[in-house]
KOLFI-406326 format. One record per residue (C-alpha): residue number from 1; residue in three letters; x, y, z. Coordinates in steps of 0.5 Angstrom, whole numbers, plus 500, padded with zeros to 3 digits. Layout:
# KOLFI-406326
<pt><i>NUM</i><aa>ala</aa><px>X</px><py>Y</py><pz>Z</pz></pt>
...
END
This chain:
# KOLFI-406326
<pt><i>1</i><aa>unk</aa><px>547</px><py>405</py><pz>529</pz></pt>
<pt><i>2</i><aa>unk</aa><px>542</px><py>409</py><pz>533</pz></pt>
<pt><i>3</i><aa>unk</aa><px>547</px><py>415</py><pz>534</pz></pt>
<pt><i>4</i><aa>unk</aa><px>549</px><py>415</py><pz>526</pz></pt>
<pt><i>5</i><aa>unk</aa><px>541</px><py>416</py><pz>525</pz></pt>
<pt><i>6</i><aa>unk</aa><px>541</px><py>422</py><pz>531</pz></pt>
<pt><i>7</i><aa>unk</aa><px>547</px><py>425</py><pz>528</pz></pt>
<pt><i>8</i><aa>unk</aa><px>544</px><py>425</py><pz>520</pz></pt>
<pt><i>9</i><aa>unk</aa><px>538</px><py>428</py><pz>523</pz></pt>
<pt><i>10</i><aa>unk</aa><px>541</px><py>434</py><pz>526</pz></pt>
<pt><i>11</i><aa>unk</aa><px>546</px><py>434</py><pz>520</pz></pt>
<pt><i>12</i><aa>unk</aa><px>540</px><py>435</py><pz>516</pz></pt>
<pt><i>13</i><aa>unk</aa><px>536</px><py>438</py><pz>520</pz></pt>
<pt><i>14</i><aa>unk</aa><px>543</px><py>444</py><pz>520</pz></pt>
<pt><i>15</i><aa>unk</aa><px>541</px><py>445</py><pz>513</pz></pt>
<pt><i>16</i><aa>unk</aa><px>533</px><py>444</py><pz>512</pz></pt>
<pt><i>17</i><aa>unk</aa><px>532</px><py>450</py><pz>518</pz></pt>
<pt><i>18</i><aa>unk</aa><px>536</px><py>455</py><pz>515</pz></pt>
<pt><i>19</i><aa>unk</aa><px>533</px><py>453</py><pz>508</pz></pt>
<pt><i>20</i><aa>unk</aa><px>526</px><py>454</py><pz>511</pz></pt>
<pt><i>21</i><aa>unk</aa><px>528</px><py>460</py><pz>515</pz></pt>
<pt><i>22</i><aa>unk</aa><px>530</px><py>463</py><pz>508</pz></pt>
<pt><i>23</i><aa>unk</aa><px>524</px><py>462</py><pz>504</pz></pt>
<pt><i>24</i><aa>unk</aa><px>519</px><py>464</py><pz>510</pz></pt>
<pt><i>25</i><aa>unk</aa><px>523</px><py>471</py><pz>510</pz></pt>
<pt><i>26</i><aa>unk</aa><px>522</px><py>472</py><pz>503</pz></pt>
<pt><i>27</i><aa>unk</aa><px>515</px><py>469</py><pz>503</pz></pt>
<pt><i>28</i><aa>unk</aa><px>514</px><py>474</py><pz>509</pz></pt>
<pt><i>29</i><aa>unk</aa><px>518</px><py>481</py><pz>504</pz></pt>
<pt><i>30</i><aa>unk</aa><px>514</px><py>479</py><pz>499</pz></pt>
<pt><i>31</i><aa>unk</aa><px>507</px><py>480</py><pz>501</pz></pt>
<pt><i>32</i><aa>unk</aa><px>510</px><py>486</py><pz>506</pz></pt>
<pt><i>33</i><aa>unk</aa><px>512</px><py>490</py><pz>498</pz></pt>
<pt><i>34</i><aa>unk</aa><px>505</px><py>487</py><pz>496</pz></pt>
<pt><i>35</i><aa>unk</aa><px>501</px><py>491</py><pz>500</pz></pt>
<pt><i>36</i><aa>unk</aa><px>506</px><py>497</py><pz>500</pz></pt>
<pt><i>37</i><aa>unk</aa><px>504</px><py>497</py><pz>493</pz></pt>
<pt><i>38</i><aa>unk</aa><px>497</px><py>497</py><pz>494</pz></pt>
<pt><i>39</i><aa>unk</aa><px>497</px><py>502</py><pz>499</pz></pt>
<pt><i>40</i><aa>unk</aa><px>501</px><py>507</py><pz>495</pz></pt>
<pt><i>41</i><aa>unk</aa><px>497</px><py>505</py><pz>490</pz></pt>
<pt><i>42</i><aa>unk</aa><px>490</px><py>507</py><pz>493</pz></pt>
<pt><i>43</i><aa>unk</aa><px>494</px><py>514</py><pz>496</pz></pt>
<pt><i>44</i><aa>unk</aa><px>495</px><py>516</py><pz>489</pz></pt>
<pt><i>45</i><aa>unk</aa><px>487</px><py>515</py><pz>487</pz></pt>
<pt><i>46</i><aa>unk</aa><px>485</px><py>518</py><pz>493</pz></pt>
<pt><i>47</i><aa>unk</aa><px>490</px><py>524</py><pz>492</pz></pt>
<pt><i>48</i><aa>unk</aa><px>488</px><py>524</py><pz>485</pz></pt>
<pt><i>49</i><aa>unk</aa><px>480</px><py>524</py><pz>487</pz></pt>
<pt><i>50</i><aa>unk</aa><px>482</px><py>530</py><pz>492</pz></pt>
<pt><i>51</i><aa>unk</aa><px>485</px><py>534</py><pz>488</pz></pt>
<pt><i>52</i><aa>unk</aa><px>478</px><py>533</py><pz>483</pz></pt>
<pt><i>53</i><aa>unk</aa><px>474</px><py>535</py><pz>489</pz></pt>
<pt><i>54</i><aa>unk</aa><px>478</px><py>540</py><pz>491</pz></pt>
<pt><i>55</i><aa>unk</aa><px>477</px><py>543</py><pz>482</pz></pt>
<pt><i>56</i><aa>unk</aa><px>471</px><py>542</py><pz>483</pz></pt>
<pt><i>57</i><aa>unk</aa><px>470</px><py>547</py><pz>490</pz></pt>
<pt><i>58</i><aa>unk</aa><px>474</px><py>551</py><pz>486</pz></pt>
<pt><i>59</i><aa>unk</aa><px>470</px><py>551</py><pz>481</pz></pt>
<pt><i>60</i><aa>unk</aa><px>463</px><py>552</py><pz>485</pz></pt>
<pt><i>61</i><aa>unk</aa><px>467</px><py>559</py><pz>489</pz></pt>
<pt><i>62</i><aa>unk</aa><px>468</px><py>562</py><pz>483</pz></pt>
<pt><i>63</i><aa>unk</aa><px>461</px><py>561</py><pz>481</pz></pt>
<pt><i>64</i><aa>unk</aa><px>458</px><py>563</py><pz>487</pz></pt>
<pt><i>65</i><aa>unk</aa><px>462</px><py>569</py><pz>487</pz></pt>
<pt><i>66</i><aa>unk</aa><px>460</px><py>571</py><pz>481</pz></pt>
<pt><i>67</i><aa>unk</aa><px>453</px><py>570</py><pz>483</pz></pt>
<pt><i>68</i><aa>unk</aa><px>454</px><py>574</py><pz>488</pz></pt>
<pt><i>69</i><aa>unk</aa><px>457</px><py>580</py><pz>484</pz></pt>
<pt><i>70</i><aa>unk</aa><px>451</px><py>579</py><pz>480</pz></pt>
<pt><i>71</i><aa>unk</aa><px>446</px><py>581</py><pz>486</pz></pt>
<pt><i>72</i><aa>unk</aa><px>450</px><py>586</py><pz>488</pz></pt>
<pt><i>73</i><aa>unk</aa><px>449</px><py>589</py><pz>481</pz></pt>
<pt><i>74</i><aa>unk</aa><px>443</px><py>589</py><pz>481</pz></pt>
<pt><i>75</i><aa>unk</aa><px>441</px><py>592</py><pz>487</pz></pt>
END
């Protein structure tokens, strides 16, 4: 009697385990493709806000050289 419970624990305990095993890993892909999704996310607002800043510097370049080719005329 005891040994036919000993053998049905581990015959279930063979199917449980694998199971269990299984649901952990997707658990574990799940959460992995998450936050490869947030990351990629930031990295597209952080390039998107480089490339802004760096409009921006652009922008202020021409400006400042036009100023300087304004005092360079008047001199």
């Amino acid at each position: 009697m005891v040994f036919n419970m000993i053998y049905q624990l581990l015959a279930l305990s063979v199917l449980i385990i694998p199971v269990a095993i299984l649901i952990y890993v997707l658990i574990v892909v799940r959460k992995v493709n998450n936050r490869s999704e947030e990351r990629l996310r930031l990295e597209k607002e952080n390039d998107a806000h480089r490339q802004q800043q760096a409009q921006e510097l652009n922008d202020m370049k021409k400006r400042l050289t036009h100023i300087e080719d304004m005092l360079k005329e008047v001199d």
